[in-house]
DSSP file (Angstrom, degrees, kcal/mol; ACC not computed):
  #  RESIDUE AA STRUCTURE BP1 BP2  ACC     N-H-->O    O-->H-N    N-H-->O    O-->H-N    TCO  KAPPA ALPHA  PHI   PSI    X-CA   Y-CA   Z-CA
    1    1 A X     >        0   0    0      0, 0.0     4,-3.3     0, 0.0     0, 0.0   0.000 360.0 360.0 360.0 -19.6   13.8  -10.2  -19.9
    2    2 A X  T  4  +     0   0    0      2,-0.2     5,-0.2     1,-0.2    92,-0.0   0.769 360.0  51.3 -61.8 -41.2   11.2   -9.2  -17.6
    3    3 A X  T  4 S+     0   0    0      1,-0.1     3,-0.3     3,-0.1    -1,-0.2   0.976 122.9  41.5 -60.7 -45.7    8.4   -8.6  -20.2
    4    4 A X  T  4 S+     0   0    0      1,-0.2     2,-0.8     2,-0.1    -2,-0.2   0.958 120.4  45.0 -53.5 -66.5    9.8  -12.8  -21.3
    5    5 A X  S  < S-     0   0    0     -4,-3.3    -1,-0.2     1,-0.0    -2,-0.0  -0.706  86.6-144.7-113.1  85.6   10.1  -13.8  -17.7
    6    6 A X        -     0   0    0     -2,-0.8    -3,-0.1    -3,-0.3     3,-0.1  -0.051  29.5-116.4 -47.2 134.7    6.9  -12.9  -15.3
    7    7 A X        -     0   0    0     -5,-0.2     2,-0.1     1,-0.1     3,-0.1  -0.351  30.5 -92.2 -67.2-178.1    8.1  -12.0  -11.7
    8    8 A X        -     0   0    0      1,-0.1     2,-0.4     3,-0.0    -1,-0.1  -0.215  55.7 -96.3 -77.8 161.0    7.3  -13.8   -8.9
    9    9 A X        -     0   0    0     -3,-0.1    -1,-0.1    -2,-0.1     3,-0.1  -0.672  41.3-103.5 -72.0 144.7    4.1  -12.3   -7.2
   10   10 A X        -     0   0    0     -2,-0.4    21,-0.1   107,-0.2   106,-0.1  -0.336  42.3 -96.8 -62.6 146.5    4.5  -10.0   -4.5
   11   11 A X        -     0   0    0      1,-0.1    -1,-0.2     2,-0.1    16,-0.1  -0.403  33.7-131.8 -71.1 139.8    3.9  -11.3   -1.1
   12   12 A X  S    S+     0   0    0     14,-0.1    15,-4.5    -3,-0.1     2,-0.2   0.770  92.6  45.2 -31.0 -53.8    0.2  -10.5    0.0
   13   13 A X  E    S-A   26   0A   0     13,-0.3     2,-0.5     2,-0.0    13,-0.2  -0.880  77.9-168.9-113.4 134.9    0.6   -9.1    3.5
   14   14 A X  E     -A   25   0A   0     11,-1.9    11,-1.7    -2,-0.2     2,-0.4  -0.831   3.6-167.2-119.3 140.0    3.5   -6.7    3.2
   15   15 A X  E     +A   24   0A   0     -2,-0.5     2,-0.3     9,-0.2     9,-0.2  -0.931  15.0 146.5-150.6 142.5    5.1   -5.3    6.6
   16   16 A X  E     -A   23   0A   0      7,-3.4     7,-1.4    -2,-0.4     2,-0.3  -0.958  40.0 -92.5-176.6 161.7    7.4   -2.6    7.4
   17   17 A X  E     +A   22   0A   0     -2,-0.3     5,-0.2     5,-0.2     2,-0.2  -0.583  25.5 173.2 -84.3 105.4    8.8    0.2    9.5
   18   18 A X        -     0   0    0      3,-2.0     2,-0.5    -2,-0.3     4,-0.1  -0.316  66.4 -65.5-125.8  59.0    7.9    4.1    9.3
   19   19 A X  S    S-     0   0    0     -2,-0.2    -1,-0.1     1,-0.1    90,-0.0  -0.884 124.2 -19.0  97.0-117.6    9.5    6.6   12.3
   20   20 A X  S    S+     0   0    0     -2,-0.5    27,-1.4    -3,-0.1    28,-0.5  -0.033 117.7 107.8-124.8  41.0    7.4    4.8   15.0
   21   21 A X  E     - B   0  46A   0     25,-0.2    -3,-2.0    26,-0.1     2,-0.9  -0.922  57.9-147.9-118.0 141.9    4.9    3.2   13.1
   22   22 A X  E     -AB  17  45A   0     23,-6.5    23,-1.7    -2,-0.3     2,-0.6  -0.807  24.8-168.7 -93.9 111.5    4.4   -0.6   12.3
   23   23 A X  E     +AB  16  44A   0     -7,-1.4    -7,-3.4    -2,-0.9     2,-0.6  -0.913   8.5 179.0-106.1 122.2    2.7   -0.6    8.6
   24   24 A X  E     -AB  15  43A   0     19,-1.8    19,-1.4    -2,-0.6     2,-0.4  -0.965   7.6-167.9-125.6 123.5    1.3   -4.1    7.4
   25   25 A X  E     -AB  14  42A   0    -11,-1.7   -11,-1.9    -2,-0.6     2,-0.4  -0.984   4.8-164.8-116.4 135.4   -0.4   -3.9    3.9
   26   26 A X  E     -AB  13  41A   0     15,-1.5    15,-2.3    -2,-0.4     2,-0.4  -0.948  12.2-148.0-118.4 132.1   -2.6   -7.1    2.6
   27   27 A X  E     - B   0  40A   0    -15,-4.5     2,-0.4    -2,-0.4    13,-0.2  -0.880  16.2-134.9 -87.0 127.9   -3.4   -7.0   -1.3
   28   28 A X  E    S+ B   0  39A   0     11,-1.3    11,-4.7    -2,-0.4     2,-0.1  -0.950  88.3  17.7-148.0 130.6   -6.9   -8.7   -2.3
   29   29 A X  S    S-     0   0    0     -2,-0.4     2,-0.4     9,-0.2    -1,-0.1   0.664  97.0-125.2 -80.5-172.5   -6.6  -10.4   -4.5
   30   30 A X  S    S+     0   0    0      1,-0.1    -1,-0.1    -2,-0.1     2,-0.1  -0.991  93.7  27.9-135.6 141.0   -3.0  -11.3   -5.1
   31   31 A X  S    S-     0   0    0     -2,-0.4    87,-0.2    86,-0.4    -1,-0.1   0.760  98.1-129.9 -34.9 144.1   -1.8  -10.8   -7.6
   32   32 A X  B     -f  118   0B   0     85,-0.8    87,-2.9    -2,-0.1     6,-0.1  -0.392  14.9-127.9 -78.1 163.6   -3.8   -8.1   -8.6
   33   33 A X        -     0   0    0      4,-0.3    57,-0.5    86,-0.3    59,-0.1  -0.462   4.7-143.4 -84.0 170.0   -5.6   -8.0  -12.1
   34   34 A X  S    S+     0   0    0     85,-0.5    -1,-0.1    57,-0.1     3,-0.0   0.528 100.6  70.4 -91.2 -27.3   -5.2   -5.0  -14.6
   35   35 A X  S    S+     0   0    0      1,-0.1     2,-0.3    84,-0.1    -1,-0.1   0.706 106.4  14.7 -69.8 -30.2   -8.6   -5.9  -15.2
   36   36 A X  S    S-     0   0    0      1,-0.1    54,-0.3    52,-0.1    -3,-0.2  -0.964  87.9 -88.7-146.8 168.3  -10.3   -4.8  -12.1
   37   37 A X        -     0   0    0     -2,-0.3     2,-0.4    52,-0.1    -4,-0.3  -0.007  37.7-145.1 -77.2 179.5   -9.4   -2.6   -9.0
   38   38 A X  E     - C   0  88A   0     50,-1.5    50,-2.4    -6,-0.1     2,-0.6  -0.869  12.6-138.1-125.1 144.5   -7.5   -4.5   -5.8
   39   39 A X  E     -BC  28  87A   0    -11,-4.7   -11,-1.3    -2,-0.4     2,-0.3  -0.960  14.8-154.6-132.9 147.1   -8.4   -3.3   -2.7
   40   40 A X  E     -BC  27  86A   0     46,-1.4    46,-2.5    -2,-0.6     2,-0.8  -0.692   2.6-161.4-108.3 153.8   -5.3   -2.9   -0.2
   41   41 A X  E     +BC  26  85A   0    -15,-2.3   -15,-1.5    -2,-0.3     2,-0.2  -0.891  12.8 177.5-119.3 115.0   -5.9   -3.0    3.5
   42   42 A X  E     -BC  25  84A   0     42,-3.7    42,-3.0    -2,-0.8     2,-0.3  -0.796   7.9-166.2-116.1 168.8   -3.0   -1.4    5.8
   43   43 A X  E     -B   24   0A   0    -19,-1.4   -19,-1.8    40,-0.2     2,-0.4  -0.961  12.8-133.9-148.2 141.9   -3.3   -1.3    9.3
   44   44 A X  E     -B   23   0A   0     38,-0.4     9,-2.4    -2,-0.3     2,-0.5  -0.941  14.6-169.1-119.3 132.9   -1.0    0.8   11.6
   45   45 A X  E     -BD  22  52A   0    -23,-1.7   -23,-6.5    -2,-0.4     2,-1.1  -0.909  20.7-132.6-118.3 124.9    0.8    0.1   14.7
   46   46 A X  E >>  -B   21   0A   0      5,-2.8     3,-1.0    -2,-0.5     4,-0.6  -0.809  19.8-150.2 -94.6 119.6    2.6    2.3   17.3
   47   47 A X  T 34 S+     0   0    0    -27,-1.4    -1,-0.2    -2,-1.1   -26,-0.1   0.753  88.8  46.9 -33.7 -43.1    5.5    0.7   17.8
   48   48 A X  T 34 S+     0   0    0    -28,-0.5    -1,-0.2     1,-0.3   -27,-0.1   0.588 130.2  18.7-100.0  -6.1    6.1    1.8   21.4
   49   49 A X  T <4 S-     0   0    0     -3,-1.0    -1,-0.3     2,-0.1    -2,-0.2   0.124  94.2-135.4-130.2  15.5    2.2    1.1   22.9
   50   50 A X     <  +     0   0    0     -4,-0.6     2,-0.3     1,-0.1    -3,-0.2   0.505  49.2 147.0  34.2  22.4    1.3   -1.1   20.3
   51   51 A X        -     0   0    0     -5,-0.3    -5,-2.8     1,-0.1    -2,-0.1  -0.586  55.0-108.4 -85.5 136.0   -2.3    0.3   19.7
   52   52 A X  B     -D   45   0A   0     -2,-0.3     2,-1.0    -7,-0.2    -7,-0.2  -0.309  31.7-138.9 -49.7 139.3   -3.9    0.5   16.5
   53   53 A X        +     0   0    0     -9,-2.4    -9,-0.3    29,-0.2     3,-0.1  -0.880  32.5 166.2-127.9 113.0   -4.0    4.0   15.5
   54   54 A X        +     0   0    0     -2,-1.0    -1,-0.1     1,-0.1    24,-0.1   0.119  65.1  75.8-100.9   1.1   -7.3    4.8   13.9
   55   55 A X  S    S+     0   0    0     50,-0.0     2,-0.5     2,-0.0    50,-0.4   0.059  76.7 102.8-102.2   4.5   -6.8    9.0   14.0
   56   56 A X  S    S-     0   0    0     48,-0.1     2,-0.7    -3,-0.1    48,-0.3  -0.607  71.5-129.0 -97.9 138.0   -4.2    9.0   10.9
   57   57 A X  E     -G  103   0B   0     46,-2.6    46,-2.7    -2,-0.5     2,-0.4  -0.765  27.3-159.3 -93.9 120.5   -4.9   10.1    7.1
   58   58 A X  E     -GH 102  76B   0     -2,-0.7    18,-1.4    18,-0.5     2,-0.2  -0.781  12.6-176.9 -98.1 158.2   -3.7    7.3    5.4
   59   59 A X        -     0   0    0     42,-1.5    42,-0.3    -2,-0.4     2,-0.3  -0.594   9.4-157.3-119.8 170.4   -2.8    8.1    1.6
   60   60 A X        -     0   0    0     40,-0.2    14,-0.9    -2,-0.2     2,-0.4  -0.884   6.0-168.9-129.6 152.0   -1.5    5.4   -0.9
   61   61 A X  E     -K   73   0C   0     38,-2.2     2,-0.2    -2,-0.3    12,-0.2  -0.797   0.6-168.4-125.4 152.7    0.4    6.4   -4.0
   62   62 A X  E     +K   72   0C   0     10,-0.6    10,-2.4    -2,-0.4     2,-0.3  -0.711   5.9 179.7-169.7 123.1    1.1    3.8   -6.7
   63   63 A X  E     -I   97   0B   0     34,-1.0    34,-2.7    -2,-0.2     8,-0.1  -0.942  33.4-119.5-128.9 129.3    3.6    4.8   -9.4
   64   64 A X  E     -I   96   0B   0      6,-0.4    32,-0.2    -2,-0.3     5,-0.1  -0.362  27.0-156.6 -40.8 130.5    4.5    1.9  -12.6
   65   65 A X  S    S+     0   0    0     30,-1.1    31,-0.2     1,-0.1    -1,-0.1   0.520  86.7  51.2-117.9  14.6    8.2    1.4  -12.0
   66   66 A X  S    S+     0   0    0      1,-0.2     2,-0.2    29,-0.1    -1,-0.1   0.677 117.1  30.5 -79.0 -33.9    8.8    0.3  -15.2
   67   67 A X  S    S-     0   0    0      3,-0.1    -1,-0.2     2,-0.0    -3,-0.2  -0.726  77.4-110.9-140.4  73.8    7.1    3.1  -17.0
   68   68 A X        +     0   0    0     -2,-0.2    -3,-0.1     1,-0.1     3,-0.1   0.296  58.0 138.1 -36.6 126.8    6.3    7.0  -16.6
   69   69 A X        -     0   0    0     -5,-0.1    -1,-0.1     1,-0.1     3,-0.1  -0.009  61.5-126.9-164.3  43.9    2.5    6.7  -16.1
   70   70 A X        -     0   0    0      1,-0.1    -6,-0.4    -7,-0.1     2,-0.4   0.201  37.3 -64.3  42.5-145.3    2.7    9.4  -13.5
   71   71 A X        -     0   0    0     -8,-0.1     2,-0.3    -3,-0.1    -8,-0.2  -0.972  31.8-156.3-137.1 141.0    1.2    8.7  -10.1
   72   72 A X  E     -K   62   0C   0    -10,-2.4   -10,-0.6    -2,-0.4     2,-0.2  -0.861  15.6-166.6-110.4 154.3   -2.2    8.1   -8.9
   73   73 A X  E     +K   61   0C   0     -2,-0.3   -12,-0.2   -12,-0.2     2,-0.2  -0.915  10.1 173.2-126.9 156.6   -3.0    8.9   -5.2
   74   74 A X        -     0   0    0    -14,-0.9    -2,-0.0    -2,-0.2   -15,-0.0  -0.658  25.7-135.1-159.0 119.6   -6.1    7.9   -2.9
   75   75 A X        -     0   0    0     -2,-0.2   -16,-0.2   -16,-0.1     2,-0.1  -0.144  25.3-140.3 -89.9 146.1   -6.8    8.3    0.8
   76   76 A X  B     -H   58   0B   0    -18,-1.4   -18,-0.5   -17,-0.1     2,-0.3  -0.391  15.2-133.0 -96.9-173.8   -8.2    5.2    2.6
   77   77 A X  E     -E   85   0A   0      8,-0.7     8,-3.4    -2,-0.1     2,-0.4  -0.878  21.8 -88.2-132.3 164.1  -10.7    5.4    5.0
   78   78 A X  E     -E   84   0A   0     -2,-0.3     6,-0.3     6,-0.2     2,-0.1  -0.557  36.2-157.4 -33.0  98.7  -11.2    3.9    8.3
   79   79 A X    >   -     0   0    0      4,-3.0     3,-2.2    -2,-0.4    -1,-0.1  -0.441  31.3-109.2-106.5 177.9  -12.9    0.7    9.0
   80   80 A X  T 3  S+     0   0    0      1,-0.3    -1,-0.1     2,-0.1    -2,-0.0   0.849 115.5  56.3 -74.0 -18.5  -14.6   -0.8   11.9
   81   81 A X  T 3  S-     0   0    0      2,-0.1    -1,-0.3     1,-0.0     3,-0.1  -0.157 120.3 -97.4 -46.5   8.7  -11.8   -3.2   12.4
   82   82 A X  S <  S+     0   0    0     -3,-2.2   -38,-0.4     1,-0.3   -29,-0.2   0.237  90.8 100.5  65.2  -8.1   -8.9   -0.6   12.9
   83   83 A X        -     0   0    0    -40,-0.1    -4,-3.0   -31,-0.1     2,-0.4  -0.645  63.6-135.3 -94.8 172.9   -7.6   -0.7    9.4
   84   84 A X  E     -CE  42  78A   0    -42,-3.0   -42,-3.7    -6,-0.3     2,-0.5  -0.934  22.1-154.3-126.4 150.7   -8.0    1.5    6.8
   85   85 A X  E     +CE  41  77A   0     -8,-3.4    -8,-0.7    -2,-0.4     2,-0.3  -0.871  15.5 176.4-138.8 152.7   -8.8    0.6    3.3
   86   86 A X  E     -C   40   0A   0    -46,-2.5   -46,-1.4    -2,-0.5     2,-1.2  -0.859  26.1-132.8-137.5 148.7   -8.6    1.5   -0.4
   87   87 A X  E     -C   39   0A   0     -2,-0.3     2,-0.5   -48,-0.2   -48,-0.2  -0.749  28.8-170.5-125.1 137.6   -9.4    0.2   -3.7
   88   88 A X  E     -C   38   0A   0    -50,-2.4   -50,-1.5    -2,-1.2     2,-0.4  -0.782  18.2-145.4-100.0 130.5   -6.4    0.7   -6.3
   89   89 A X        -     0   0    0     -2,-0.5     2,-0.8   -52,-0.2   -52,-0.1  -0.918  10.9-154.3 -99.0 134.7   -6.7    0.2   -9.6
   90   90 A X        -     0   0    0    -57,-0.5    -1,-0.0    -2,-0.4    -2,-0.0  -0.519  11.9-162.4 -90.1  62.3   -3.0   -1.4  -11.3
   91   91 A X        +     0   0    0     -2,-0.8     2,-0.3   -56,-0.0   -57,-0.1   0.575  60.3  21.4 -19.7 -24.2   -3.3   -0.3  -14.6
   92   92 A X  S    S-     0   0    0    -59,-0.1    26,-0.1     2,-0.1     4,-0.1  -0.974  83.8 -98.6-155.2 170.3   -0.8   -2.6  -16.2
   93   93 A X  S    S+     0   0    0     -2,-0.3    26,-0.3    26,-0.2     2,-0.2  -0.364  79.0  73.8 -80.3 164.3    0.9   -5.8  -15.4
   94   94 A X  E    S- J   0 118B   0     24,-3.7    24,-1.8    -2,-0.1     2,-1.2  -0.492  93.7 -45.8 119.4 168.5    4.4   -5.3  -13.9
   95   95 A X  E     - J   0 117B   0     22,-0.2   -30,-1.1    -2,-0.2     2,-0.3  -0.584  53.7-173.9 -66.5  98.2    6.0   -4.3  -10.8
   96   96 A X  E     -IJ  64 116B   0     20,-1.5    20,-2.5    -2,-1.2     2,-0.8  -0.695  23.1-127.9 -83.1 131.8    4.3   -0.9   -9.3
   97   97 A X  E     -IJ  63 115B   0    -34,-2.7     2,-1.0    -2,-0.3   -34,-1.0  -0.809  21.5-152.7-109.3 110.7    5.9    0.9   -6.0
   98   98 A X  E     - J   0 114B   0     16,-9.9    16,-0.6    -2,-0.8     2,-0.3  -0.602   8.4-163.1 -98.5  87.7    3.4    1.4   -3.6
   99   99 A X  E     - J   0 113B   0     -2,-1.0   -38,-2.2    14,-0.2     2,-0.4  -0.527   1.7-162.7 -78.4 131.8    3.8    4.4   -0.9
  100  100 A X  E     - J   0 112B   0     12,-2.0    12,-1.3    -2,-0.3     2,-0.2  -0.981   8.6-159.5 -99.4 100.4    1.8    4.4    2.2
  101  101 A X  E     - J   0 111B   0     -2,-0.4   -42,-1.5   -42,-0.3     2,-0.3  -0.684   8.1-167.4 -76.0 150.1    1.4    7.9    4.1
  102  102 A X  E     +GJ  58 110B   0      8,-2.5     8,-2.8    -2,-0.2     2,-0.6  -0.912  12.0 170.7-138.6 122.9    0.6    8.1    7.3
  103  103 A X  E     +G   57   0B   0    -46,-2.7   -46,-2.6    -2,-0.3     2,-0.5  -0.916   9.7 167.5-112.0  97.1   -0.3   11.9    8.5
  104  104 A X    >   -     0   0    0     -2,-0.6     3,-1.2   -48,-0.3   -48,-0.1  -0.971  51.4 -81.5-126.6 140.9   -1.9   11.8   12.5
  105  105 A X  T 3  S+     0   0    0     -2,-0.5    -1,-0.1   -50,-0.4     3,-0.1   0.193 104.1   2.5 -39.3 148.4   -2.2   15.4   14.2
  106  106 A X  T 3  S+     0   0    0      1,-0.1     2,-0.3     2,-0.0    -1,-0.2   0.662 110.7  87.3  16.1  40.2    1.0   17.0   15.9
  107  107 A X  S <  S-     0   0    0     -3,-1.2     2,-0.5     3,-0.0    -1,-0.1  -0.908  86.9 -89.6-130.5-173.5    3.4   14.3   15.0
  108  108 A X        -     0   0    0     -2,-0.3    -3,-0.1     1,-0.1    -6,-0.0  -0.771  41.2 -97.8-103.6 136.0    5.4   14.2   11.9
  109  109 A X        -     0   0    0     -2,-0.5     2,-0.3    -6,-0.1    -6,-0.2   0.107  38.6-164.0 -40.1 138.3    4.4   12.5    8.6
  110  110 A X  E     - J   0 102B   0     -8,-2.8    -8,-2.5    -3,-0.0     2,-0.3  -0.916   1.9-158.1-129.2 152.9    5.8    9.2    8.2
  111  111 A X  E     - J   0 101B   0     -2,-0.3     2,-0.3   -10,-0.2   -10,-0.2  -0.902   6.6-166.9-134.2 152.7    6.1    6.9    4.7
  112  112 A X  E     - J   0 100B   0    -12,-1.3   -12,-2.0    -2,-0.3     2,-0.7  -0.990  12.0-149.5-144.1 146.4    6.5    3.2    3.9
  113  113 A X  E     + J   0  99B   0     -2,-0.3     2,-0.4   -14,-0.2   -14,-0.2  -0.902  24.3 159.8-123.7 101.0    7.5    1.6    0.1
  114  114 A X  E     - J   0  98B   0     -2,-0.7   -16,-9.9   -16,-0.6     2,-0.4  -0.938  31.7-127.3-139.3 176.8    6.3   -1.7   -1.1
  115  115 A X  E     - J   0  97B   0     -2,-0.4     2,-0.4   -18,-0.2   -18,-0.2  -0.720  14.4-173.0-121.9 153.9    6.0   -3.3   -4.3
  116  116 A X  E     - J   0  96B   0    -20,-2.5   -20,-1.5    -2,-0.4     2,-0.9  -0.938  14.5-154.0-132.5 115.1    2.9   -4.9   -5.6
  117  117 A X  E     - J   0  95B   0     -2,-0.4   -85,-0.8   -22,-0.2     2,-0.5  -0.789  20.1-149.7-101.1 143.7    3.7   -6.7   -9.0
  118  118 A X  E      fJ  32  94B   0    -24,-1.8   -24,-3.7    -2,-0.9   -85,-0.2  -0.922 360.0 360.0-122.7 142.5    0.0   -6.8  -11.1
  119  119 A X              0   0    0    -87,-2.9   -85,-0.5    -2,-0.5   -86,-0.3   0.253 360.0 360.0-111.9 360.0   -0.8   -9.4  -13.4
C-alpha cells in the first residue's frame, strides 16, 4: 500500500537526542528528489553548556528501508555558521533511515536516527 499510497513528507528540521548531544537536521529541499542530491545540514548542541560544538566528525549514513541497497556513508564538513553540512543523494523515492555520527576527541561516539522519505 505504500508504493499506492505516498507517505507524508518527513518533517524538514528533524531534532533529537544523542548521550549529551542535541542533533537538529534540516533537509534542502524537502522532500528530497531522486533526481538530484539534497543537502542535509545538522548542527550539534551540548546539552549541558549549550555550545555549538564545531570539533566533531560528523558522518551521515543513509540506508533505503524498504529495500537492500546497502549503505552509503559521507562525512560533512564544517561551516562558518557552526553546522556541518553534506550533500546526499536519495536514490529512490520511499522512506530512507538517516544515521548521524557524531565522533569529537576523548569522549565517546554518539548516534542519532531519522527518516527522510524522498520523492
Amino acid at each position: 500500500l505504500t508504493e499506492v499510497i505516498p507517505r507524508s513528507p518527513s518533517a524538514q528540521i528533524q531534532t533529537s537526542q544523542a548521550g549529551p548531544y542535541k542533533i537538529t537536521m534540516q533537509v534542502n529541499p524537502n522532500p528530497p528528489s531522486t533526481t538530484q542530491p539534497a543537502t542535509l545540514a545538522v548542527q550539534v548542541v551540548h546539552s549541558s553548556s549549550l555550545q555549538l560544538v564545531t570539533n566533531a566528525r560528523v558522518t551521515i549514513e543513509s540506508t533505503m528501508e524498504t529495500m537492500d541497497m546497502g549503505t552509503d556513508s559521507a562525512d560533512a564538513h564544517v561551516q562558518n555558521n557552526g553546522t556541518y553540512s553534506v550533500p546526499v543523494q536519495f536514490s529512490m523515492s520511499g522512506p530512507w533511515q538517516v544515521r548521524i555520527l557524531i565522533s569529537v576527541a576523548g569522549s565517546k561516539a554518539e548516534s542519532a536516527v531519522f527518516e527522510v522519505i524522498a520523492r
